[in-house]
C-alpha positions in Angstrom: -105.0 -76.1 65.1 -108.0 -78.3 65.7 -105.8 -81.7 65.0 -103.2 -80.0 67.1 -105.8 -79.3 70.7 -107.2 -83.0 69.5 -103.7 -84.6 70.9 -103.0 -82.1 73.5 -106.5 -83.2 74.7 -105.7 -86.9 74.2 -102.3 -86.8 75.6 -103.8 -85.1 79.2 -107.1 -87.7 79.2 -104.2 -90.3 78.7 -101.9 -88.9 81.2 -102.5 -91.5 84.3 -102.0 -94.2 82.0 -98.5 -93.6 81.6 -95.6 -95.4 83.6 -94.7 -93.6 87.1 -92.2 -90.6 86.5 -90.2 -93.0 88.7 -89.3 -95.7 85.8 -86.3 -94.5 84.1 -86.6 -95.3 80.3 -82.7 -94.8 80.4 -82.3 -96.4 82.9 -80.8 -93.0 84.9 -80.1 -93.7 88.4 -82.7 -92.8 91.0 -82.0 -89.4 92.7 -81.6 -89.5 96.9 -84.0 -86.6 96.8 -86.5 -86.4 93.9 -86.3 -82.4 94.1 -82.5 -82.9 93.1 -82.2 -85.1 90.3 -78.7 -85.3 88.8 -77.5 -85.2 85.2 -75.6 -86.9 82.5 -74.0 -84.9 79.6 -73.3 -87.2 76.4 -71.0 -84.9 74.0 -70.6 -86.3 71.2 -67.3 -85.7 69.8 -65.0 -82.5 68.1 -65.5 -79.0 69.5 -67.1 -78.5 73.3 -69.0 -75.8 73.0 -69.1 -72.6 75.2 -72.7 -73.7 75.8 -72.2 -76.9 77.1 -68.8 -76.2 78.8 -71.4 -73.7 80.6 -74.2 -75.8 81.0 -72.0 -78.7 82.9 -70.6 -76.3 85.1 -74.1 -74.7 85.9 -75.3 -78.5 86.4 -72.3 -78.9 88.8 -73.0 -76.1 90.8 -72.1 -73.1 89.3 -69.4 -71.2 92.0 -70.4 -74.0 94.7 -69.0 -76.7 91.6 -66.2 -79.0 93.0 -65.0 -80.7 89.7 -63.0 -83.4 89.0 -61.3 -83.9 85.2 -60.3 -87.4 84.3 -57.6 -87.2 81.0 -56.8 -91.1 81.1 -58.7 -91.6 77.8 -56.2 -89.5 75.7 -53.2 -89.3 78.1 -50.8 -92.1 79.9 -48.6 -91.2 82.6 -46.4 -94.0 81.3 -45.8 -91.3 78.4 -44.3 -89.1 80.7 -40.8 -88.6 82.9 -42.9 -87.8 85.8 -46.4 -86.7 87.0 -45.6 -83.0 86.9 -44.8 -83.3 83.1 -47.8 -85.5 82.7 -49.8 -82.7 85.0 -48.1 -80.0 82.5 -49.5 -81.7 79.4 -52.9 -82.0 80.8 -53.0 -78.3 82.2 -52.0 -77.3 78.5 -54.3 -79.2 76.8 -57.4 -78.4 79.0 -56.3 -75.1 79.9 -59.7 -74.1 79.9 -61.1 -76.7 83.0 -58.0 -76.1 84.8 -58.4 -72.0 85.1 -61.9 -72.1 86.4 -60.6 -72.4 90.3 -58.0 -69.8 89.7 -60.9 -67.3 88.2 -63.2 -68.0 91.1 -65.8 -69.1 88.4 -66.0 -73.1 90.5 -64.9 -74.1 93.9 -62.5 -76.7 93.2 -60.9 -78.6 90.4 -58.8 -81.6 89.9 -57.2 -83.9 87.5 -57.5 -87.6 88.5 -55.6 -90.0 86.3 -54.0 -93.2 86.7 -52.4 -96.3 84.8 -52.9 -98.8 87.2 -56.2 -100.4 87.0 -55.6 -101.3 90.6 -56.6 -97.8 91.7 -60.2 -98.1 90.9 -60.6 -99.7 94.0 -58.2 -97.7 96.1 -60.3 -95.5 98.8 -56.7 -92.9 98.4 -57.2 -92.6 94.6 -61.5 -92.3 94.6 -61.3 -90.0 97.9 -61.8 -86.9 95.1 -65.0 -88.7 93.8 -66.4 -88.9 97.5 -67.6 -84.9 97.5 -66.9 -83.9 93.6 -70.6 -82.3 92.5 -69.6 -82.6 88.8 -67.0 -85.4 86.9 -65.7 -84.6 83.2 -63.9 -87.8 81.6 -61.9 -86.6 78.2 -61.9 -88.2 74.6 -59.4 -90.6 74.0 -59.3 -94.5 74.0 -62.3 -95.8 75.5 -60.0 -99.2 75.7 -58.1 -97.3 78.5 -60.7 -96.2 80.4 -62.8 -99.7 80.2 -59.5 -101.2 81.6 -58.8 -98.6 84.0 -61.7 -97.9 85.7 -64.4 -100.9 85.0 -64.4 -103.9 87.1 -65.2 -107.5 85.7 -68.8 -107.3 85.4 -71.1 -107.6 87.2 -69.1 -106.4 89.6 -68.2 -103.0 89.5 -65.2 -100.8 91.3 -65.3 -98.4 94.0 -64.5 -95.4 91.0 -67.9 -96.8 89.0 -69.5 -96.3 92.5 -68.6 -93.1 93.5 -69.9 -91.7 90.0 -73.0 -93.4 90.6 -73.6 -91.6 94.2 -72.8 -88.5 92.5 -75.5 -88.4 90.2 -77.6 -89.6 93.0 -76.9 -87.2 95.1 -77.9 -84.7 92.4 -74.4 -84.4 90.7 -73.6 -84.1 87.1 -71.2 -86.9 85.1 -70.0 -85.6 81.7 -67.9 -86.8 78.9 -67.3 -86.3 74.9 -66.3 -88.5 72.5 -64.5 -91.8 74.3 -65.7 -90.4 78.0 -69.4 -90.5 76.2 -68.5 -94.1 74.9 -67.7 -94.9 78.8 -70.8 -93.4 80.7 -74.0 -96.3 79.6 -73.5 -100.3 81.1 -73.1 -101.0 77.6 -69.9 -99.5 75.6 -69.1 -99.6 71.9 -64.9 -100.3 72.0 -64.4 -100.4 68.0 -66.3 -101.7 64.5 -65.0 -105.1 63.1 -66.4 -106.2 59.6 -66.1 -110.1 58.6 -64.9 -109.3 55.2 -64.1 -105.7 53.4 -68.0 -105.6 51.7 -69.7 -106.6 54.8 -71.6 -104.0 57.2 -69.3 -103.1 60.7 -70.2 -104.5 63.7 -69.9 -103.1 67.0 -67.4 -104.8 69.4 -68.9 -104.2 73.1 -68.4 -104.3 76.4 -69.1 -102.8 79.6 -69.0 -98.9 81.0 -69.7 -97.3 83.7 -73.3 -98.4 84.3 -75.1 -95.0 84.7 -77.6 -95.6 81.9 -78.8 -99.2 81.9 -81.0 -99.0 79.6 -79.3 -97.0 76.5 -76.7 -97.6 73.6 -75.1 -94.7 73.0 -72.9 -93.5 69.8 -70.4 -90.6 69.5 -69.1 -88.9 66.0 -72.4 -89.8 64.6 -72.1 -88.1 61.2 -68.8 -87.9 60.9 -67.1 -91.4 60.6 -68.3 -94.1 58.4 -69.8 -97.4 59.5 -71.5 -95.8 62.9 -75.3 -95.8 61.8 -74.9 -99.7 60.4 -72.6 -100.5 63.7 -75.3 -98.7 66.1 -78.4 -100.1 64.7 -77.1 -103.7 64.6 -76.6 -103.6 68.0 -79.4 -101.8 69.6 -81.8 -104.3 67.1 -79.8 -107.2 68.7 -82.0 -108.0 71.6 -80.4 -111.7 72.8 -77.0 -110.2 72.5 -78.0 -107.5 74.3 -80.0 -109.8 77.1 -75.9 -111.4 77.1 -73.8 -108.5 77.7 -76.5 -107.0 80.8 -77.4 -109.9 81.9 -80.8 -109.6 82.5 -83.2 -111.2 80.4 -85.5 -109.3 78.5 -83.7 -105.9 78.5 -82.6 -105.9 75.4 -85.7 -105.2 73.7 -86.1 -101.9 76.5 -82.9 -100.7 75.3 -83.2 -96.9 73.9 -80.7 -95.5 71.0 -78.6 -91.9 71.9 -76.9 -91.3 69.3 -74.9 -87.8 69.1 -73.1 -85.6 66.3 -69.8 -83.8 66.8 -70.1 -79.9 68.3 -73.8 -81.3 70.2 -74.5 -82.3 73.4 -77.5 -84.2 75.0 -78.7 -83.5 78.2 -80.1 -86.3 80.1 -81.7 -85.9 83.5 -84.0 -89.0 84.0 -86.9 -89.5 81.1 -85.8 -85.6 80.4 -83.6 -84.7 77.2 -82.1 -81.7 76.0 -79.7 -81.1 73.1 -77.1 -78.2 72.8 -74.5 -77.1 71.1 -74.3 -76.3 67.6 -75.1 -80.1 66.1 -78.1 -82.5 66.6 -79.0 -85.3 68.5 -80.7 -88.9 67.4 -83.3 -90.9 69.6 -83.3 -94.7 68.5 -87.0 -96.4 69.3 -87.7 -100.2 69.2 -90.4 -101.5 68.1 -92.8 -104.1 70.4 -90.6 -106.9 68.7 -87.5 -105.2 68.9 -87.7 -105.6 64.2 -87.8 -102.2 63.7 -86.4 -98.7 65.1 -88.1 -95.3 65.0 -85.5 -92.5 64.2 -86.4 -88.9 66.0 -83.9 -86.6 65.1 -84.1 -83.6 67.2 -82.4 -79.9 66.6 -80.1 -78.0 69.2 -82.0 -76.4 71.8 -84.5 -79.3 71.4 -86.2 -80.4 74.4 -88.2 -84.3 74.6 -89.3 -86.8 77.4 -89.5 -90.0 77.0 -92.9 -91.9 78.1 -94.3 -95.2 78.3 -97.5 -97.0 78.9 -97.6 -100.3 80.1 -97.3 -103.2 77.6 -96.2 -100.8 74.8 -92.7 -99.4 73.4 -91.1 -96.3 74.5 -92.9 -92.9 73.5 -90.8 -90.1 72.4 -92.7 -86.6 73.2 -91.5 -83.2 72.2 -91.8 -80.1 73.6 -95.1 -78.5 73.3 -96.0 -82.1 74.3 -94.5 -83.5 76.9 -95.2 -80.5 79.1 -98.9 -81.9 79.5 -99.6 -83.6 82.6 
């Protein structure tokens, strides 16, 4: 108990010391008003939970929530005779999203899917985006929705900004397995090893851009070659420096790593996991050699801190409630 009030007492003699609340670690976008900050939702894969099908319509407004549903990870209209068997499909599938209008339990909801990269710059095919409060993209190919909705960066597409302005504006983007893959800057397509005995290796490229600061992994304990693939590339600073484009924030970079069933919650330097599974926070070293793993339990709560001219601090509940 003594050791225990010894860092509470630390921690709040230490508070002014630590970065602005301001500096997203994550590099989360910065809210229009700072009394509504918006949210991310990483799922990582397998069963959406009631609680975090709940939890992203609470975060997108609860009755008020205008929701828009993007399938194009796991579904092709080019699969299809037409868009009302495509629509069909999709309405079977996520039968679930699709009802919540009907029951009164959201405002609105909408599929929005296309083949044609093309439309990620139409004004017609965003207009949805322009006054959606929440924005669910499906699992699937993350392939599909790099080519579909990502422009050649650094440039980025009318569809990556409109899901910007929504979390600005104090909306929630959400996404499980491929959608996850989709939502940092940086996106992990597939693994590639050099020979069969040799450790995978992440092939990457570019996402949405709403955390520019993270590498995020999906399926975490259930496929093979996703620590070894993860940890390669959030260790690889200069590569990482490469695919941003900005020197130097590669060794910033934070680790989200995510099991099947769990979800994290992100809402700036603010985490949360729920769901039935856990969550995993990656921490570089000063050097960028080493990582500190914090694995955190569903219904977990952490913030992220920093003082100046030191690595990324990971506090948990009972802590980073001190001011």
């Amino acid at each position: 108990m003594r050791f225990r009030a010894l860092i509470l007492a630390t921690l709040m003699c230490s508070c002014d010391s630590w970065l602005a609340a301001d500096d997203a670690l994550l590099g989360f976008p910065k809210p229009n008003d700072d009394a509504k900050p918006g949210a991310i939702v990483l799922h990582g894969g397998g069963r959406v939970t009631d609680e975090t099908f709940e939890r992203f319509i609470e975060l997108a407004g609860g009755q008020e929530a205008r929701i828009v549903f993007v399938p194009s990870a796991g579904f092709r209209l080019a699969d299809y005779r037409g868009k009302q068997e495509f629509l069909n499909a999709v309405n079977l599938r996520y039968g679930s999203w699709a009802k919540l209008a009907r029951e009164g339990k959201i405002s609105s909801f909408q599929f929005l899917a296309t083949d044609n990269p093309a439309d990620a710059d139409s004004d017609l095919f965003i207009k949805p985006l322009l006054n959606a409060t929440g924005v669910w993209f499906s699992g699937g190919s993350q392939l599909r929705v790099n080519y579909r909705f990502v422009g050649e960066f650094p440039q980025t597409t009318k569809f990556q900004d409109a899901l910007l302005e929504i979390v600005k504006r104090g909306g929630v983007i959400g996404g499980t397995s491929a959608g996850t893959a989709a939502i940092p800057e940086i996106m992990t397509l597939w693994s590639e090893r050099e020979n069969p005995d040799s450790p995978e290796t992440a092939v990457a490229a570019h996402g949405f851009g709403l955390l520019r600061n993270a590498i995020v992994e999906q399926h975490f304990q259930a496929r093979g070659g996703r620590l070894e693939r993860f940890c390669k590339l959030l260790r690889d600073s200069p590569r990482l420096d490469e695919l941003t484009g900005r020197p130097g924030s590669g060794r910033l970079m934070v680790g989200l790593a995510i099991e099947e069933s769990a979800a994290l919650v992100i809402r700036r330097n603010h985490l949360e996991v729920i769901g039935d599974a856990r969550a995993h926070i990656f921490l570089k070293s000063s050097g960028s050699k080493s990582l500190t793993w914090h694995e955190l339990d569903p219904r977990e709560t952490v913030q992220l801190r920093k003082l100046p001219g030191a690595p990324t601090a990971l506090l948990r509940e009972e802590t980073a409630l001190v001011r």
